[in-house]
C-alpha positions as YAML, in Angstrom:
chain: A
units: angstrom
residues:
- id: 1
  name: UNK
  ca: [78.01, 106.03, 94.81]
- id: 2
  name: UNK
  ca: [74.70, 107.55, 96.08]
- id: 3
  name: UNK
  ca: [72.12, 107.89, 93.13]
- id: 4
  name: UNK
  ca: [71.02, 111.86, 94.40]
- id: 5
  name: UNK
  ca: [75.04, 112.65, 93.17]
- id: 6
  name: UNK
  ca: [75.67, 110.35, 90.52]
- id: 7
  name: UNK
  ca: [74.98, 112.58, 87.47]
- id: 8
  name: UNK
  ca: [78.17, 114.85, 88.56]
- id: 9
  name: UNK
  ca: [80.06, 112.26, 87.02]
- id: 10
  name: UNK
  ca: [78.61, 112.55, 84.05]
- id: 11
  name: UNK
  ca: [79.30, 116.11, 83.28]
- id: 12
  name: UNK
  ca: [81.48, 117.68, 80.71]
- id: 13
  name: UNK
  ca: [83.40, 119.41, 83.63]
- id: 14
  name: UNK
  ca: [84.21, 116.01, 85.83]
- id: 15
  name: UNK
  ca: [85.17, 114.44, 82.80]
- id: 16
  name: UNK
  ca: [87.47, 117.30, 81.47]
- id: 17
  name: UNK
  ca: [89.03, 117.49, 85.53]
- id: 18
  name: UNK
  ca: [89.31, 113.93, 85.74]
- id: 19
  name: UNK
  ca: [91.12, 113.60, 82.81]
- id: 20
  name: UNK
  ca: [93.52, 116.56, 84.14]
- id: 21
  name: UNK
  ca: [94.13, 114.47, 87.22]
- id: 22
  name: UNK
  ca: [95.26, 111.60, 85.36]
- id: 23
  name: UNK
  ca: [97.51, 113.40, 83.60]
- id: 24
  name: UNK
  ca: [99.15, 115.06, 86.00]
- id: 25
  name: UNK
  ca: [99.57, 111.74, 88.32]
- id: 26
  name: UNK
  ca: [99.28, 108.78, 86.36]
- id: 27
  name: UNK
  ca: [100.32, 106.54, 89.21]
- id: 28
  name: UNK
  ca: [98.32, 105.47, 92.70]
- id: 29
  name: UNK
  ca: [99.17, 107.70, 95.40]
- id: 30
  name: UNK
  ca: [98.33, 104.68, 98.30]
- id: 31
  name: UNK
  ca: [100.49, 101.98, 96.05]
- id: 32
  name: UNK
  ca: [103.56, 105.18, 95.91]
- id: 33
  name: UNK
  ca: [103.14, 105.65, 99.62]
- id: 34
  name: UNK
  ca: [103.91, 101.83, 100.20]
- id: 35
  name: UNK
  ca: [107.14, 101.96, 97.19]
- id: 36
  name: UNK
  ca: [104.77, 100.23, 94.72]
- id: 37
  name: UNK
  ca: [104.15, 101.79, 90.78]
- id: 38
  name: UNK
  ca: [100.57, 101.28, 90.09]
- id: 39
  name: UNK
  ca: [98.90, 102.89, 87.47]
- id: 40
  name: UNK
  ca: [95.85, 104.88, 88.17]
- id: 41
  name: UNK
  ca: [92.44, 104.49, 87.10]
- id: 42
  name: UNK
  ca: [90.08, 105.84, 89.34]
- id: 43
  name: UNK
  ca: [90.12, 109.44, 90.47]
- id: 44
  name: UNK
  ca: [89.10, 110.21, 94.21]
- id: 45
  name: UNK
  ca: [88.24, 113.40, 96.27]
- id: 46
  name: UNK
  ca: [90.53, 113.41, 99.36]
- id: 47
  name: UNK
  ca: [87.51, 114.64, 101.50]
- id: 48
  name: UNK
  ca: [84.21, 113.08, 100.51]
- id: 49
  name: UNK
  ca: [82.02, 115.59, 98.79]
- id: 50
  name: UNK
  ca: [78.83, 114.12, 99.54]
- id: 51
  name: UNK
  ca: [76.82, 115.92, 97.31]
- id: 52
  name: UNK
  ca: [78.44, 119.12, 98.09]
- id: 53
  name: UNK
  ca: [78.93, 120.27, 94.50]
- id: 54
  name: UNK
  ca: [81.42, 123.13, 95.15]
- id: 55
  name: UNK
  ca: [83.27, 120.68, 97.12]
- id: 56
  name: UNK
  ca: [82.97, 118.27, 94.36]
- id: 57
  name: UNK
  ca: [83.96, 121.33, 92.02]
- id: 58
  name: UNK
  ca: [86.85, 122.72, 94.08]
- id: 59
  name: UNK
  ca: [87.92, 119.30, 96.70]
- id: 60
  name: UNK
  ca: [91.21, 118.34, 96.41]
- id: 61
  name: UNK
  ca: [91.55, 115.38, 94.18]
- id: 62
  name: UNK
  ca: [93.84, 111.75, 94.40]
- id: 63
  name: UNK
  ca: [94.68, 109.41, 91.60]
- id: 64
  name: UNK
  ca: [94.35, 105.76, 92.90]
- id: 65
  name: UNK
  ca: [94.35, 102.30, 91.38]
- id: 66
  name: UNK
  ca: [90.93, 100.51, 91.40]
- id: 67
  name: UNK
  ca: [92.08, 98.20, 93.65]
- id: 68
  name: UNK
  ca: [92.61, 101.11, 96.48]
- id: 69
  name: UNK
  ca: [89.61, 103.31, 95.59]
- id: 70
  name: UNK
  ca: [87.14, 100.33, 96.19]
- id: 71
  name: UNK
  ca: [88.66, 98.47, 98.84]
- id: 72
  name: UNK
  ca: [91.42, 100.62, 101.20]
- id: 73
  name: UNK
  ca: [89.51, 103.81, 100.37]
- id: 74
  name: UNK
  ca: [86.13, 102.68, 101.10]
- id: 75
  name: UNK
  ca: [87.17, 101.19, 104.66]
- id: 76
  name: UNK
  ca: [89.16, 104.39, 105.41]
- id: 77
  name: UNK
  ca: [85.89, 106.44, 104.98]
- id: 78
  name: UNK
  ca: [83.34, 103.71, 106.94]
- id: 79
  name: UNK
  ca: [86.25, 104.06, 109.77]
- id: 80
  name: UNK
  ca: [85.93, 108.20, 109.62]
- id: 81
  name: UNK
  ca: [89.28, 108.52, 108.61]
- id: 82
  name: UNK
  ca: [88.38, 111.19, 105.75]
- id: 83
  name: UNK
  ca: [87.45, 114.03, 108.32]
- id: 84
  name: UNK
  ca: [90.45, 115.77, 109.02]
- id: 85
  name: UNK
  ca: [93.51, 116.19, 106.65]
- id: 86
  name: UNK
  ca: [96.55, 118.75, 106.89]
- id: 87
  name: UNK
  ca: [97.48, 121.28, 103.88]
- id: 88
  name: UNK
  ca: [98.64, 118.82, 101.99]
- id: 89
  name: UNK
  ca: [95.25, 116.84, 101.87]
- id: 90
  name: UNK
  ca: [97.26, 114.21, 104.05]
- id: 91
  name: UNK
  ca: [95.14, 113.01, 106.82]
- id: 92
  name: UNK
  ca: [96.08, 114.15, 110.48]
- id: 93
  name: UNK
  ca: [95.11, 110.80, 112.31]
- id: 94
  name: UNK
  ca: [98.50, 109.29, 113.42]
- id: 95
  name: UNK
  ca: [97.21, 106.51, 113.28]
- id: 96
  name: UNK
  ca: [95.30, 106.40, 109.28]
- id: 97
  name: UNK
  ca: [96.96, 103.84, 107.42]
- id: 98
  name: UNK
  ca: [98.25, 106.84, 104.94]
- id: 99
  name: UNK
  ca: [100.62, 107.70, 107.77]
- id: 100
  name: UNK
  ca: [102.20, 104.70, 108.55]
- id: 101
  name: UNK
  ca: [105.32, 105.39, 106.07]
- id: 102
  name: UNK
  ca: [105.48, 108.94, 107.00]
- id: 103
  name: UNK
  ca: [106.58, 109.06, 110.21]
- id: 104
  name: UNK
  ca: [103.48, 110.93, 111.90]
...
């Protein structure tokens, strides 16, 4: 995490939506996607905010297991996968690792 951003974590308001996220998906969405039940622990934006903090405010979020937020995650976004994602927040790349269980 980039020092400039870091204190968005630290808010009342990241906490609060963070907490929200959990809640309301308690499991990985990566492990799901390949039939495994991980609990979460991390919550990620789908699309990088880099800073951005409406898009930190407003991005669509992803509960993932630490495991898949620091390694799978991390790759997908040094590869450019996180640039372009349908409606759903699913990415359109045929060929990101997300899609290889959904048919795309």
């Amino acid at each position: 995490m980039r020092e400039d951003w870091a204190h968005f974590y630290g808010t009342a308001f990241w906490q609060r939506r963070r907490r929200q996220q959990l809640l309301a998906h308690p499991l990985c969405r990566f492990c799901a996607d390949d039939g495994l039940v991980t609990p979460a622990t991390h919550v990620d934006h789908v699309e990088p905010h880099r800073g951005d903090w409406d898009l930190f405010c407003l991005g669509e979020l992803q509960s993932l297991c630490s495991h898949c937020h620091n390694s799978r995650k991390q790759q997908m976004e040094a590869r450019g996968f996180d640039v372009m994602v349908d409606d759903d927040g699913w990415p359109t790349d045929p060929k990101h690792p997300a899609n290889r269980h959904r048919g795309r």
